[in-house]
Backbone bond lengths (Angstrom), bond angles and torsions (degrees), N, CA, C in turn:
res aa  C-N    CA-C-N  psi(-1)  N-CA   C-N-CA  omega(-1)  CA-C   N-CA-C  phi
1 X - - - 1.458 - - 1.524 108.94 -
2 X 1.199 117.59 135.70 1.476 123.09 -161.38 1.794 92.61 -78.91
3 X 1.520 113.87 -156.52 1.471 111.45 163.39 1.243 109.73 -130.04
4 X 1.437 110.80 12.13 1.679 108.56 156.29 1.631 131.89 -110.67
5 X 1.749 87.20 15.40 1.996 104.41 142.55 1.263 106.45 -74.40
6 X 1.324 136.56 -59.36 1.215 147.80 -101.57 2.219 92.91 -94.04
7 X 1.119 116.66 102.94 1.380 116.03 -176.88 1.386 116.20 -71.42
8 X 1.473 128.73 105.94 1.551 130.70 176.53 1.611 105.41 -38.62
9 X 1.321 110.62 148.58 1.792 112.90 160.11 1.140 118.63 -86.85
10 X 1.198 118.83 6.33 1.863 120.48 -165.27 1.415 86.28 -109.08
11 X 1.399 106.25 -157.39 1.644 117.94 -142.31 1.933 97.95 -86.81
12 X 1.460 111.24 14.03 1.479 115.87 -174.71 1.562 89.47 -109.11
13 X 1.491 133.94 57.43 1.932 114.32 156.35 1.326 98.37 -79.69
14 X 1.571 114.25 -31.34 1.844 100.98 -176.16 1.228 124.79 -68.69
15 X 1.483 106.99 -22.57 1.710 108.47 159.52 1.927 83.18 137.65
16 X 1.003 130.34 14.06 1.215 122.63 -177.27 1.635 113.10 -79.32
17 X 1.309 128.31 145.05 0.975 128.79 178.50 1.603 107.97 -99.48
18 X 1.097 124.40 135.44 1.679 149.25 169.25 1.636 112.03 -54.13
19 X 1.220 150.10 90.46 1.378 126.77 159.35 1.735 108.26 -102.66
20 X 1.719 90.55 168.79 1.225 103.10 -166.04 1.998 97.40 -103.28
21 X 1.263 131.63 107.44 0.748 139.99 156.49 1.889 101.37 95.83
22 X 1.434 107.93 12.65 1.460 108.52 -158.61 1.578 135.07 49.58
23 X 1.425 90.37 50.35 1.246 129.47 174.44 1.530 124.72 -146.66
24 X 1.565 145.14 -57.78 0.939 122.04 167.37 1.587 110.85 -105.86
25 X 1.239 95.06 162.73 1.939 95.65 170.16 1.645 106.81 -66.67
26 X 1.230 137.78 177.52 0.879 155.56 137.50 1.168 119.30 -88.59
27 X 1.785 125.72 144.48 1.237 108.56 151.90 1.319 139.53 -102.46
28 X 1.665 114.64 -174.96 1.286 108.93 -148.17 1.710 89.70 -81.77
29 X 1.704 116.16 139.78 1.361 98.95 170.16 1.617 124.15 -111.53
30 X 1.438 126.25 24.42 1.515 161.18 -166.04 1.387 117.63 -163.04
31 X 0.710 121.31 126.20 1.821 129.52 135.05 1.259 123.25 -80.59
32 X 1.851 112.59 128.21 1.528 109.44 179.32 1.310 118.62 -52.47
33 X 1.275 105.32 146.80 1.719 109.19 -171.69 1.595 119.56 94.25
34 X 1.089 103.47 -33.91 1.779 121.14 -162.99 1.639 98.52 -65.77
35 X 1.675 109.76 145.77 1.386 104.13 -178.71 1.543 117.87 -57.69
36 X 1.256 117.54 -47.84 1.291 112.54 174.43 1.512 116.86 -43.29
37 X 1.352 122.92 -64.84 1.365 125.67 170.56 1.825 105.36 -27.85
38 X 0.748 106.20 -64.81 1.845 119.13 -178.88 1.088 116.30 -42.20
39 X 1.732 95.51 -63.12 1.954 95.09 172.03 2.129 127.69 -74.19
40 X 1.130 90.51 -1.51 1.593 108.34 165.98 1.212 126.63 -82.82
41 X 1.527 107.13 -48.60 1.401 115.73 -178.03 1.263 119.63 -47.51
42 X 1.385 119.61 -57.28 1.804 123.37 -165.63 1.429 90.73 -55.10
43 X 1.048 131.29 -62.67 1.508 146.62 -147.52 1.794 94.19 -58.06
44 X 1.511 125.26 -61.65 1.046 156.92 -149.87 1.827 98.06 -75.30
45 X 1.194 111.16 -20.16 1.502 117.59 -163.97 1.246 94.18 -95.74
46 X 1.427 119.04 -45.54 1.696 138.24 -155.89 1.460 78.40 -78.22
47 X 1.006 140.15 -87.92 1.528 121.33 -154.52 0.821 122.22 -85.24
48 X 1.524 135.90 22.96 1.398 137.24 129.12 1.102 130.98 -41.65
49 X 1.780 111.57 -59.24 1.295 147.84 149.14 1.452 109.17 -9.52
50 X 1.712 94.76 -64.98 1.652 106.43 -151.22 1.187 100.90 -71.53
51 X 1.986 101.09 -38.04 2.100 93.29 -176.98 1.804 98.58 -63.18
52 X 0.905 110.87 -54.55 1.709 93.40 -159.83 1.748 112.11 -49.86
53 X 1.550 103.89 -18.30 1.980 82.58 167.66 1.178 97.43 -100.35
54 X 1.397 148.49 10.64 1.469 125.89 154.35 1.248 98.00 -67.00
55 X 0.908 139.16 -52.79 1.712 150.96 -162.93 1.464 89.15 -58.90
56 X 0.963 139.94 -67.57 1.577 147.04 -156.82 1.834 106.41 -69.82
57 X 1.093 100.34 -38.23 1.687 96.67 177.05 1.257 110.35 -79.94
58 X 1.582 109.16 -39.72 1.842 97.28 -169.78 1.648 101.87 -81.59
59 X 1.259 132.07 -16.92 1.110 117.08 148.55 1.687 134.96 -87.95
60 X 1.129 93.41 23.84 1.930 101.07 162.02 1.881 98.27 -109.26
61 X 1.314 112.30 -51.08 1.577 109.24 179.12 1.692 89.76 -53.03
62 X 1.194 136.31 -89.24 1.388 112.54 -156.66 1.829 129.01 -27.29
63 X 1.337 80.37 -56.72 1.593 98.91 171.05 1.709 123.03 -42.00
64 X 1.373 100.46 -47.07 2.030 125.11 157.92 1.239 116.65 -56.43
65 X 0.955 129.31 -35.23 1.943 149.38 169.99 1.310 113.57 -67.62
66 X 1.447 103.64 -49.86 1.554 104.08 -176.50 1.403 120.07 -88.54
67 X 1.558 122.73 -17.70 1.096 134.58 -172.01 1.513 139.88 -104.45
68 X 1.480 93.87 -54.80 1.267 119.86 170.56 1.730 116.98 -92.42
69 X 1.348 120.12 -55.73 1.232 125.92 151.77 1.490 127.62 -24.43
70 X 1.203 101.91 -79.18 1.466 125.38 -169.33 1.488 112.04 73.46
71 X 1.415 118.29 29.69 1.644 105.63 174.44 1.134 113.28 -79.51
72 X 1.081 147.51 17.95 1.312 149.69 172.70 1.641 114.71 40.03
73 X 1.652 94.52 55.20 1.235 112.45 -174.75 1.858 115.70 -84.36
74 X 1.207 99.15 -22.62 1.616 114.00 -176.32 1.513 96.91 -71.29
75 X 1.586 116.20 -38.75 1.668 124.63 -167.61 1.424 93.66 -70.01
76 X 1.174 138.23 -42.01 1.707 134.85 -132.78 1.716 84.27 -98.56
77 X 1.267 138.07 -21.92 1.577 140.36 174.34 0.930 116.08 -88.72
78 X 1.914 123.81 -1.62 1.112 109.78 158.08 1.864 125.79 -83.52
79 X 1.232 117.07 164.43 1.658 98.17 166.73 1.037 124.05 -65.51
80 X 1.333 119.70 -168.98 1.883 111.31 -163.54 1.540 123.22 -81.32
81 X 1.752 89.23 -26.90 1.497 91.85 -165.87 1.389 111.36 -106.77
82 X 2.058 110.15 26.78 1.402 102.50 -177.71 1.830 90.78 -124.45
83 X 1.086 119.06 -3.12 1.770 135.83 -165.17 1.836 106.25 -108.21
């Protein structure tokens, strides 16, 4: 099997290639199907998951701060001479 059968597990299954800063490729570090791919995935899903409700709460607490609150907690993180 050549290695341009071989389907990356990262964000290239459509055939996209990965660069690092839009400059080098990356390489592939799985093949779909492949045990590694398998034993990554569950793990890889779960803290995807988990960031997007960190993401989701600290942007509802801001949102709670600025709105409902009113401590003018968003103002007090700015510097002095822009708050």
């Amino acid at each position: 099997m050549e290695t341009d059968d071989l389907k990356p597990s990262s964000l290239s299954f459509s055939g996209w290639k990965i660069f690092l800063f839009f400059t080098m490729p990356l390489p592939m570090l799985a093949t779909e199907g492949s045990s590694a791919a398998r034993s990554i995935g569950g793990p890889h899903e779960t803290m995807e998951w988990a960031l997007l409700v960190v993401i989701g709460v600290h942007i509802s607490a801001a949102v709670a701060h600025r709105f409902i609150y009113r401590d003018r907690v968003m103002q007090r993180m700015l510097p002095d001479q822009l708050a």
